[in-house]
C-alpha positions in Angstrom: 80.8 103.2 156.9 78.8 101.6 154.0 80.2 102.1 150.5 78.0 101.0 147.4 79.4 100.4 143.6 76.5 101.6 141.1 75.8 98.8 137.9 74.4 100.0 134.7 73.8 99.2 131.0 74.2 102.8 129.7 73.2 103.6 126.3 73.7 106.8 123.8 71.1 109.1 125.5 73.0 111.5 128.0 69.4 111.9 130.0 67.8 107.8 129.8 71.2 107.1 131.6 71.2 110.3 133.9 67.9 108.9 134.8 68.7 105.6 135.3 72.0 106.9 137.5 69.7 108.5 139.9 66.9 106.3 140.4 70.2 103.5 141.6 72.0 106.2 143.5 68.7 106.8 145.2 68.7 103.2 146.1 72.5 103.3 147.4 71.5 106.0 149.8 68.4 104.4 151.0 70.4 101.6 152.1 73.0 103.6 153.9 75.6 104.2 151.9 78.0 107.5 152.4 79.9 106.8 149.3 78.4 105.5 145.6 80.5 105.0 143.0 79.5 104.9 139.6 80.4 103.0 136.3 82.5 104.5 133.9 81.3 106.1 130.9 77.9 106.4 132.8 76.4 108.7 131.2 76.9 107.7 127.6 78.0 104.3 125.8 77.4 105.3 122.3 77.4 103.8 118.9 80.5 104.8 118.2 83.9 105.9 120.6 83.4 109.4 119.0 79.9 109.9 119.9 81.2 110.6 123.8 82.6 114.5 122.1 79.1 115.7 121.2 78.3 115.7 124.6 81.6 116.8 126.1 81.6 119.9 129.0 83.7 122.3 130.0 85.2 121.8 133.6 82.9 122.9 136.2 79.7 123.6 134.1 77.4 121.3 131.7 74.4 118.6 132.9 76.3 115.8 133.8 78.6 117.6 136.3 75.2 119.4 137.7 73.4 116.4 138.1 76.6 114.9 139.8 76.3 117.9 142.4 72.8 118.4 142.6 72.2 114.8 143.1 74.9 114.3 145.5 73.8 117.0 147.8 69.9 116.1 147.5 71.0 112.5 149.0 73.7 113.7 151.1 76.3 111.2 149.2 79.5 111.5 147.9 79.3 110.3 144.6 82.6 109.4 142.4 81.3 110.3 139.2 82.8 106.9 137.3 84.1 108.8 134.1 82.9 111.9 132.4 84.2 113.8 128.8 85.5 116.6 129.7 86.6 118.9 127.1 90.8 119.6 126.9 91.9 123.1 125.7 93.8 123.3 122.2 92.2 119.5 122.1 89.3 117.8 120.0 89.7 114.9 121.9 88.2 115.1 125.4 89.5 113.9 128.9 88.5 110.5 130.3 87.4 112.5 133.8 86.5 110.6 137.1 84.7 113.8 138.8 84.1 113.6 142.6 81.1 115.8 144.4 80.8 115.8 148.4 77.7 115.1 149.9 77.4 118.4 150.1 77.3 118.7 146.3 80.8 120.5 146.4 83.3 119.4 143.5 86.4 117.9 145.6 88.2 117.0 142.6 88.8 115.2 139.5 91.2 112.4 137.8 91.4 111.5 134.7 92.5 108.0 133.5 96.0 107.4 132.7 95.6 104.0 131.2 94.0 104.2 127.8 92.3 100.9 125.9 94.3 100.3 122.9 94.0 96.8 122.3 92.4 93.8 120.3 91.0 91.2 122.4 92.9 88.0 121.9 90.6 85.4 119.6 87.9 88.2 119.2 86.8 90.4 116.5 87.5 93.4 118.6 89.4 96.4 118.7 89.4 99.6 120.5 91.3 102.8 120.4 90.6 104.6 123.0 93.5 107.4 122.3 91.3 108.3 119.0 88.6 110.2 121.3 90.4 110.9 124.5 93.4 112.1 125.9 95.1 111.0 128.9 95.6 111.8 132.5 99.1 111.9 134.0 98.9 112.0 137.6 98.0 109.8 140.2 95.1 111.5 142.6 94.1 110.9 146.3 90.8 112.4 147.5 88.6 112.9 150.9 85.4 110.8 151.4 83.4 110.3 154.3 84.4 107.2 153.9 88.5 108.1 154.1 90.5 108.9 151.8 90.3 107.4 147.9 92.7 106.5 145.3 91.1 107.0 142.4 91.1 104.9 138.8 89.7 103.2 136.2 89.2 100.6 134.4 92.2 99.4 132.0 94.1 100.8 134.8 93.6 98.5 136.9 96.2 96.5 135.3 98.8 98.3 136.3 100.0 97.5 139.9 102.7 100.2 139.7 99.8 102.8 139.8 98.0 101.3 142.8 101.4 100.9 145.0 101.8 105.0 144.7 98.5 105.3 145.8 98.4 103.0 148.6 101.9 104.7 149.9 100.5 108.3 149.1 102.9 111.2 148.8 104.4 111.5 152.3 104.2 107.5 153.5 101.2 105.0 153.9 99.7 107.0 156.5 98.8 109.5 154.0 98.0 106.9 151.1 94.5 105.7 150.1 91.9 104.3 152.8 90.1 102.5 149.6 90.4 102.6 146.0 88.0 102.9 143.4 87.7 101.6 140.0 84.8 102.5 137.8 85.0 100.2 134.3 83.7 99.1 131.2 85.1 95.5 131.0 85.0 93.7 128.0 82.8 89.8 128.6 85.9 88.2 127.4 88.6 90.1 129.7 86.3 89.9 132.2 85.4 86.3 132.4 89.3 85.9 132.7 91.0 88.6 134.8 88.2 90.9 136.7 88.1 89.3 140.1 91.5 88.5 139.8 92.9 91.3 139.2 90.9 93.5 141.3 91.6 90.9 144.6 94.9 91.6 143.5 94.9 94.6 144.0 93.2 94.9 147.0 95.3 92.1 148.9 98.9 93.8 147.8 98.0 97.5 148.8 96.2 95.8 152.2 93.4 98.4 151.0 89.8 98.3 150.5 88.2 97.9 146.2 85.5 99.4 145.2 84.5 98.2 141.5 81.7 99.8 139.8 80.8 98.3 136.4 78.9 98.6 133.0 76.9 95.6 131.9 75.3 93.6 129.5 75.3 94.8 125.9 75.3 98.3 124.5 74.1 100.0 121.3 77.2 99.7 119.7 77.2 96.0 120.1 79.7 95.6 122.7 78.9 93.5 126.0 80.8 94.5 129.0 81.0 92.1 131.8 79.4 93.5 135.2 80.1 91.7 138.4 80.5 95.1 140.4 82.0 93.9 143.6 83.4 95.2 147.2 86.6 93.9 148.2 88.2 94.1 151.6 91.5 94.3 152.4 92.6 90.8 152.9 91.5 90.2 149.4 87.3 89.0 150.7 84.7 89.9 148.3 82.3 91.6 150.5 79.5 92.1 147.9 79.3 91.4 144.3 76.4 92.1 141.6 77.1 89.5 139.0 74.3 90.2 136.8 71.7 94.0 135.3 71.7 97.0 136.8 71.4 97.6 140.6 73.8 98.6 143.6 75.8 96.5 146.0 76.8 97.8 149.3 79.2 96.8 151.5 80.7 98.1 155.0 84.0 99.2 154.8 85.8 99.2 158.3 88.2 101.3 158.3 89.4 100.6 162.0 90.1 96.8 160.9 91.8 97.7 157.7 94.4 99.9 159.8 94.8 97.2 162.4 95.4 94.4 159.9 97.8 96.6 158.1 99.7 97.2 161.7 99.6 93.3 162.6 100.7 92.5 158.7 102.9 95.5 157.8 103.9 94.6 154.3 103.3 98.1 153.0 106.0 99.4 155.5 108.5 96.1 154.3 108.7 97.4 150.7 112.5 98.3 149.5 112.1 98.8 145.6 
């Protein structure tokens, strides 16, 4: 099964980066791939962390979430829809929402990010509150791919191991845990330059489970430069496929049947005690 991770340098226009989603989504399924995932904040990177509430929808309707389906169903791919705004009753902020469509454009689910960005980059000029504009998720979220079954995240999450472990072991045991996990992002140059592949190797090799890493890249209208490298990541911690540099797709064969085996010949998920 062939999984791609969608790269883009999304601006403030909803429809230029709709655009530019499908014509690399297009390219994802002409190469094979069952499952794309895309960056997050994919449809807009605007001027300012605010700008993502003017073009907000309601759950289940709005242009975003039907090019999500239509798309999906017109390429017969299941598309993880990197992060979306989603509007929150009783809020003005909106929800940080990963949507998911089937490949037959059916909505399979949604999570939204737990982790928000509230930091200043060490020895930069840069800050972001990401709790201004959005509000954040709560639960962890496991869904079905043609590809098996994905833990879903994203970004600043990814920094959080804790959050990974629960996926990986899934509510009843491993065997109903995540077959890959995904993690759409934004990275920051300077964050990324330092932790990106580490962390996401990280992750990978300590949850014996499969990373998929779609990124933003290059810079954006309101100045900031986000890091790229989208990359595949196997199991035993093997970059499979990485995109260091502007927008494009990498895709990578996930083997599902090798994963399990190494998991059964190296059963550190099943040694865990705390």
């Amino acid at each position: 099964m062939k999984i791609a991770a969608v790269q883009m340098n999304s601006g403030p226009e909803v429809q230029s980066n709709l655009d530019a989603a499908r014509a690399l989504l297009e390219d994802a399924a002409r190469q094979g791939a069952a499952v794309a995932l895309l960056p997050e904040n994919f449809a807009i990177m605007g001027r300012k962390e605010r700008d993502k509430i003017a073009v907000s929808e309601a759950p289940g309707s709005g242009p975003i979430q039907e090019f999500l389906s239509s798309t999906a169903k017109r390429l017969s791919l299941c598309i993880i829809g990197g992060t979306i705004p989603l509007e929150v009753a009783g809020e003005t902020r909106v929800a940080p929402a990963c949507v998911v469509y089937g490949a037959d454009g059916a909505y399979l689910g949604r999570y939204d990010k737990i982790h928000l960005f509230d930091v200043s980059v060490p020895g930069r000029n840069e800050t972001y509150r990401e709790s201004a504009s959005m509000v954040p998720g709560r639960e962890p979220v496991i869904l079905p791919t043609p590809a098996g079954r994905v833990g879903l995240s994203v970004c600043y999450d990814v920094r959080f191991p804790e959050l990974y472990r629960r996926l990986s072991a899934g509510p009843g045991g491993a065997a109903q845990g995540a077959d890959f996990l995904s993690v759409p992002a934004a990275f920051t140059v300077p964050t990324g330059e330092a932790h990106w592949d580490t962390l996401l190797r990280a992750r990978a090799i300590e949850n014996l489970c499969c990373v998929v890493a779609a990124a933003q890249v290059g810079e954006h209208a309101n100045g900031r430069r986000t890091y790229g490298h989208s990359m595949i990541v196997d199991c035993w911690g093997t970059v499979l496929g990485q995109l260091p540099e502007g927008p494009g797709c990498v895709v990578a064969e996930f083997d599902l049947a090798k994963q399990a085996a190494t998991r059964e010949s190296f059963p550190a998920l099943t040694h865990r005690v705390i």
